[in-house]
N, C-alpha and C positions, 0 to 999 in steps of 0.2 A: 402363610395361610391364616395364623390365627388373627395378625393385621386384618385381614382382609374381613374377617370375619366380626372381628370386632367394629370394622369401619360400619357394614353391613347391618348389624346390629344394632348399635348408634344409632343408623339412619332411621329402622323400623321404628323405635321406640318413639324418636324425634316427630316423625307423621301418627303414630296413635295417641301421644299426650299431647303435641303440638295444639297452641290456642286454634280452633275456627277447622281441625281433622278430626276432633276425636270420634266422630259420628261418623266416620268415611263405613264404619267396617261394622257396627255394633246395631246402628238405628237399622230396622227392618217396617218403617212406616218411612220416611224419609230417604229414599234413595230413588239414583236416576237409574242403577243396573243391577244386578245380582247375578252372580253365577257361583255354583255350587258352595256355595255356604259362602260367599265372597258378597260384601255388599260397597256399593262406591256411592257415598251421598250427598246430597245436593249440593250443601253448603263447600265443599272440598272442589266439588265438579265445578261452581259457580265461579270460586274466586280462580278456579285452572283458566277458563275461558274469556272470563274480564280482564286479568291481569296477563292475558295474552294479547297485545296489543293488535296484532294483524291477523285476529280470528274475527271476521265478522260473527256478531249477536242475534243466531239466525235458529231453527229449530235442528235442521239438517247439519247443521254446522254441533249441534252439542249432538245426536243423534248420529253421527259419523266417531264424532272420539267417543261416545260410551260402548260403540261399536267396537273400536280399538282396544278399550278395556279388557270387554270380554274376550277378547281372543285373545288378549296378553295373558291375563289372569289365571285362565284355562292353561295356556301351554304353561307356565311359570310355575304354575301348582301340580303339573305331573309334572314336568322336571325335579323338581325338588320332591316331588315323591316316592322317585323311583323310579319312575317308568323310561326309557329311554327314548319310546318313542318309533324306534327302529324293526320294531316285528315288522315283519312279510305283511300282514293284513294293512297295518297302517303304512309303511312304503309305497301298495300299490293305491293303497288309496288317496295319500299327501300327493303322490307322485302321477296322480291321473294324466295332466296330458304330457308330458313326456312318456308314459305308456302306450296311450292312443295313439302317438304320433307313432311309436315304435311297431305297433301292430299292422299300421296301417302302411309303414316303410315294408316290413316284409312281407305283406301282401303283395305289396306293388312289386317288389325283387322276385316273388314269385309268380306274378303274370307275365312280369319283363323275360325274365329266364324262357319261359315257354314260348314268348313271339320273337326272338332275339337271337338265340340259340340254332346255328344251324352246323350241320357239316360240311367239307370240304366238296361233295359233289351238290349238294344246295349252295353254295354258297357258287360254285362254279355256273351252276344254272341261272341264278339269280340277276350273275355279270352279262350271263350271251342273253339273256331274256332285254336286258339294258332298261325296264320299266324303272330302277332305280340304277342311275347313271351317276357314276367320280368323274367331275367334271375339275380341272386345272385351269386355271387360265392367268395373261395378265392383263393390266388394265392402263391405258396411257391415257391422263384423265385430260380432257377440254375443257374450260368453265364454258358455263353456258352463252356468255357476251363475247367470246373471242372470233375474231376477224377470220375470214375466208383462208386468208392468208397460214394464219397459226395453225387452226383447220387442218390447213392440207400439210401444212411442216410434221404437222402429231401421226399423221395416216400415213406418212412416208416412211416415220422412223417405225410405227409398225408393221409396216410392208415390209420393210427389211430384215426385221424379225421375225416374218415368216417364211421369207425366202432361206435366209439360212440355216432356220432349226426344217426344215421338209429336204434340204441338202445333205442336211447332216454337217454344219461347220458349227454350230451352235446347239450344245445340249439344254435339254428345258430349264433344268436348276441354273445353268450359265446364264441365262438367257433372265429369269427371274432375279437374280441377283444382278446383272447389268442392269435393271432398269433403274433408272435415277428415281422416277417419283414414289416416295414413300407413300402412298396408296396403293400401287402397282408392287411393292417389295412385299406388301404384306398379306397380298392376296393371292398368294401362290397356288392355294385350294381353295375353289367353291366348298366342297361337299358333295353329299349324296344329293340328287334335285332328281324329282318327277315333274309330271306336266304339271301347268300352272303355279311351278314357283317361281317361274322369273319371267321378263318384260319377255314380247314375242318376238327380236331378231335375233336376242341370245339362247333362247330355248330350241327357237329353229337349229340353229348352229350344233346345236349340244346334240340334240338329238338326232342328227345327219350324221356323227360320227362315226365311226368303228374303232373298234380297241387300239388305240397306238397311234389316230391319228391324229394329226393338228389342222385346226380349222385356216381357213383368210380372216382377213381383217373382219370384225362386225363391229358396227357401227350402233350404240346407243347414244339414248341424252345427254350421259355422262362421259362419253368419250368412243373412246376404241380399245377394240379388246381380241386378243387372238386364246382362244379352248384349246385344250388338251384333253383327251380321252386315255390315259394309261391302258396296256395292255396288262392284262388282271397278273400276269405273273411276277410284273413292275409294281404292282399294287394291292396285294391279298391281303395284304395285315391292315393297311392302311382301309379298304373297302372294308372291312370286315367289321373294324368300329365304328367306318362313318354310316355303314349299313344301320348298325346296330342303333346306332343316335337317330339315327330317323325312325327306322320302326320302331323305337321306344315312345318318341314324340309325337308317331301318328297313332299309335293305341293309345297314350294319355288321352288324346283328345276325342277321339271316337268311343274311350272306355268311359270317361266322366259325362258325355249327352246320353250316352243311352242308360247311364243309370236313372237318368229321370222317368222313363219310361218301365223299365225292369222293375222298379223296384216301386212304381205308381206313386211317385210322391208328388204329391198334393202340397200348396200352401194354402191356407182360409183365408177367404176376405177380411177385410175390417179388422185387421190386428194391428195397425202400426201404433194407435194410443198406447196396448199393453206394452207391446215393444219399447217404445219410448221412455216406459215407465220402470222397464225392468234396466234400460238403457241408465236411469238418473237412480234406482233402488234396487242395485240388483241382490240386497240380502234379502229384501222382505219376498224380491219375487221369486226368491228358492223354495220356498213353501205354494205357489198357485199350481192348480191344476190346468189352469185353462189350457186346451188344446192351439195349436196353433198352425200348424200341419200334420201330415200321415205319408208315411211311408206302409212300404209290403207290411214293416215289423212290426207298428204300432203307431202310436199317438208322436208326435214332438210337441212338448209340451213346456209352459212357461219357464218352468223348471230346468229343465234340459238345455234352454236360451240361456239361461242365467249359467250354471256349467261351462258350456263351450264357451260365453263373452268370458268369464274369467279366464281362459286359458289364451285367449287374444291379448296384445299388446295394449297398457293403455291409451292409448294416442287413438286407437280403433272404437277400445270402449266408450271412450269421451263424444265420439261423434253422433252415434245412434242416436242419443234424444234429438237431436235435431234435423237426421234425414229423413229425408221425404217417403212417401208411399212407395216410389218403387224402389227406391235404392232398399229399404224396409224387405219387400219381397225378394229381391234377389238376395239380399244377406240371409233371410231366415229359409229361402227354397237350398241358398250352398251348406249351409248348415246340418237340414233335413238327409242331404245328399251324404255330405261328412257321414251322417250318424249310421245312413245306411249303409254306407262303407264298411263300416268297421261291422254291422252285423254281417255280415257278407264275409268280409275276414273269418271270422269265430264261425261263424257257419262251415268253410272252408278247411276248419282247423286249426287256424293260424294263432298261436300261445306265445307268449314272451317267455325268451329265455333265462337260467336261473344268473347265468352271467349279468345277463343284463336289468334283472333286481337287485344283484350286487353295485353295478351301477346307479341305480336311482338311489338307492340307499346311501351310497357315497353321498348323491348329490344333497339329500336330504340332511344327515347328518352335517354338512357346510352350514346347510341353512339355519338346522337348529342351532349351531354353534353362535351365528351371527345374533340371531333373535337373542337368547341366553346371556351373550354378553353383553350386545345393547339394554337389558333388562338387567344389569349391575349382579345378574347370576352367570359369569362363566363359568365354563367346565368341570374349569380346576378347584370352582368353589366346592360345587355341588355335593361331594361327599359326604363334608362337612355340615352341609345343610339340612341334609335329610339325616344325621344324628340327631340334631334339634327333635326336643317336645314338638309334637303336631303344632299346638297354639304355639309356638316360638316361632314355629317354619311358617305357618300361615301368615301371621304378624309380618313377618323379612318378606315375604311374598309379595303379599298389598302394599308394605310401602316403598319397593323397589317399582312396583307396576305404575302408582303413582306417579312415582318420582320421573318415572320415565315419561312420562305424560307430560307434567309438568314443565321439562324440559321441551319437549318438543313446542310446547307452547309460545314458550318464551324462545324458541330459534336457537337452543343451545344442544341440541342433536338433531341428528337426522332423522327422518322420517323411516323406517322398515315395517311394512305390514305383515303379517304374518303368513304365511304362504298361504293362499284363498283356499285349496285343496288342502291342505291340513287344519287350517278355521276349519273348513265344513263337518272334517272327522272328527274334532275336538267338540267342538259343537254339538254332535249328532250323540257325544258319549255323555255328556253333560247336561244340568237343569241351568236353565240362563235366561234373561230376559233383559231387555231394555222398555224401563218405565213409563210411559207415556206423560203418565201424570208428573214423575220425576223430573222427565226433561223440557215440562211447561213450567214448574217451579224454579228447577234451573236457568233456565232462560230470562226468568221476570229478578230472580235474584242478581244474578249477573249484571244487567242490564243498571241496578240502582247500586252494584259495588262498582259497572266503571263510572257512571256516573259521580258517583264520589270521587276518585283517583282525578278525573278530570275536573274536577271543581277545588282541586285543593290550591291554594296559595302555591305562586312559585319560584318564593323563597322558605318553603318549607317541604321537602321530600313527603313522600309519602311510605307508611308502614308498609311493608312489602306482607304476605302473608308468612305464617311460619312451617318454611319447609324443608325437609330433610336435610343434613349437610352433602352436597356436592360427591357423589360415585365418579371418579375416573373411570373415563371410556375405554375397554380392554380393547379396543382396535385402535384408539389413537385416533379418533372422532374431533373433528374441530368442531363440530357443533352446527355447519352450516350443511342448509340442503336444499 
């Protein structure tokens, strides 16, 4: 520990005397970010970004890593404060959409239970009524180019598949497992089917049944195919979940259209610019009010977009600034739907349970552990750190945050953002800004330091800037990402 702490130490001192840093943390006219008493200044920010060889020299591009900053800086400065982090209030609030999603799972397990859910003389009703029918079957498949000939060879050997299992010299499971083609073995059960799930001379077939018996030959596109209808006392358990999988997947779908109407949700015209925008910025557009739809419950607002695209995948986020007007619509009308969902949940009742805070908490706690270490403060340091003089801890602070930056720049770690949903709580607790002015200075600074580096002689290296000695990665980080 005390290694560790002296390495740590080292480093700090190294980025506040270092030639071309010592202004990162002190000048309060010169900086491109600040957060609570924390300043990252130009000249520090400048040579990060120039002597980052595959950072494009772009406004968005310095305005994304002083973004990084502040959310580093903020969590690395309550960690090493003290604070863990792990209170109930901030759990559920770092852990936003794994909570929604969980609100909104046991909502739906509670409408599922209500339509899904029957007894023994419903469930008996359900079979003689036949409106949902267990249909067996198997399937002797024909390509569609084959000869008269093959044709009538496939329809033969299902003819005698029928002949025997309506004799009785062939039981159905026998009879599925004799069949050679591995499309035919694997289709031993349809499932539960009402009308117009399937082509019309296998519906016909299915539906001419009675419990127990076995159809003739039917004849589709894809071949030939002989049904079974199980007698329900052959089949109760079996009916009873395949029941249960349909009615659950015919109220999904009949539950999610008619919340557009229940709950009158509205999308506005002419929003796909903002969208797009909140699509390519979605911090600045955590603060818009602009409305952009309505539900029963209220406004859905730019705000609110921005929320839900962070709890989406990036790969989804990336796409928005470039789709189109309606794809635009239907992503911000499903959205609107989401939100209303969930008031609809809480209106309902529906609360997370304390188990499952203990859960996100877990999950949380991984995350901060990661960030932490990536950030040259693990765990095991942190004890130690927050014994430190405040200015001692500050100091080890900013230049572990730095330093982390730094690296990334140059491709010697990898990249972790801070979990969006806890930026935002950290954020919302703290004074912070990213400069404008800072990061148009930064940009023209940069710009005439790689300038330099690439105009040097090259038989002569160039002076690298002066930065912190080298923190070993507490997970064993190669540096690539």
């Amino acid at each position: 520990m005390q290694r560790v702490m002296r390495r740590m130490t080292g480093a700090a001192l190294a980025v506040l005397l270092g030639a071309g840093c010592g202004d990162a943390f002190t000048s309060r006219v010169d900086a491109v970010a600040r957060a609570d008493g924390y300043e990252l200044g130009v000249e520090p920010m400048a040579e990060l970004v120039a002597t980052g060889k595959e950072l494009p020299l772009r406004r968005d591009v310095v305005e994304e890593i002083s973004s990084y900053w502040v959310d580093y800086i903020i969590l690395a400065d309550r960690l090493a404060s003290g604070d863990s982090l792990l209170d109930s209030a901030t759990v559920v609030a770092a852990m936003w959409a794994e909570i929604q999603q969980e609100i909104a799972d046991r909502y739906h397990d509670q409408l599922i239970a209500r339509t899904t859910e029957f007894d023994s003389a419903q469930l008996d009703s359900a079979y003689a009524v036949g409106r949902h029918r267990l249909i067996k079957h198997i399937r002797f498949g024909v390509p569609p180019d084959a000869s008269p000939v093959v044709r009538s060879a496939k329809r033969g050997v299902a003819e005698d598949y029928v002949r025997r299992l309506k004799v009785g010299t062939l039981a159905w499971a026998e009879a599925v497992e004799a069949n050679e083609e591995p499309p035919g073995r694997a289709q031993g059960t349809v499932g539960v089917i009402t009308h117009g799930d399937a082509v019309p001379p296998f519906e016909n077939a299915a539906f001419a049944l009675e419990p127990g018996q076995i159809s003739d030959v039917v004849e589709s596109t894809d071949g030939y195919h002989i049904l079974y209808r199980p007698a329900l006392a052959d089949a109760r358990d079996e009916y009873r979940t395949e029941l249960g999988l349909r009615l659950e997947a015919d109220f999904n779908d009949s539950f999610l259209s008619t919340m557009l109407d229940r709950w009158d949700i509205e999308v506005k015209a002419g929003i796909a610019p903002a969208v797009r925008e909140v699509g390519s910025n979605p911090v600045r557009a955590k603060g818009s009010r602009r409305v952009l739809g309505t539900h029963r419950g209220g406004p859905f607002r730019v705000s609110d977009l921005a929320r839900w695209l962070q709890a989406m995948p990036i790969e989804i986020r990336r796409q928005v600034p470039a789709a189109n007007d309606s794809q635009i619509t239907v992503l911000v009308r499903t959205l609107i739907r989401n939100d209303a969902l969930l008031h609809e949940a809480r209106d309902s009742g529906v609360t997370i349970s304390a188990d499952f805070v203990e859960v996100a908490r877990d999950g949380l706690r991984r995350q901060l552990a990661l960030m932490s270490a990536l950030l040259g403060l693990p765990f095991d340091s942190l004890p130690a750190i927050r014994a430190l003089p405040p200015e001692a801890r500050r100091t080890l602070v900013a230049a572990h945050v730095l330093e982390y930056l730094q690296a990334l720049a140059q491709n010697k770690r990898r990249l972790q953002t801070v979990p969006p949903f806890l930026a935002d709580e950290l954020r919302g607790r703290a004074e912070w800004e990213v400069v404008p002015a800072g990061v148009e200075r930064t940009l023209e600074r940069a710009r005439r330091i790689r300038l330099a580096l690439d105009t040097v002689p090259s038989n002569r290296a160039p002076r690298p800037p002066d930065l912190p000695p080298p923190v070993a990665d507490p997970q064993g980080d190669s540096g690539a990402r």
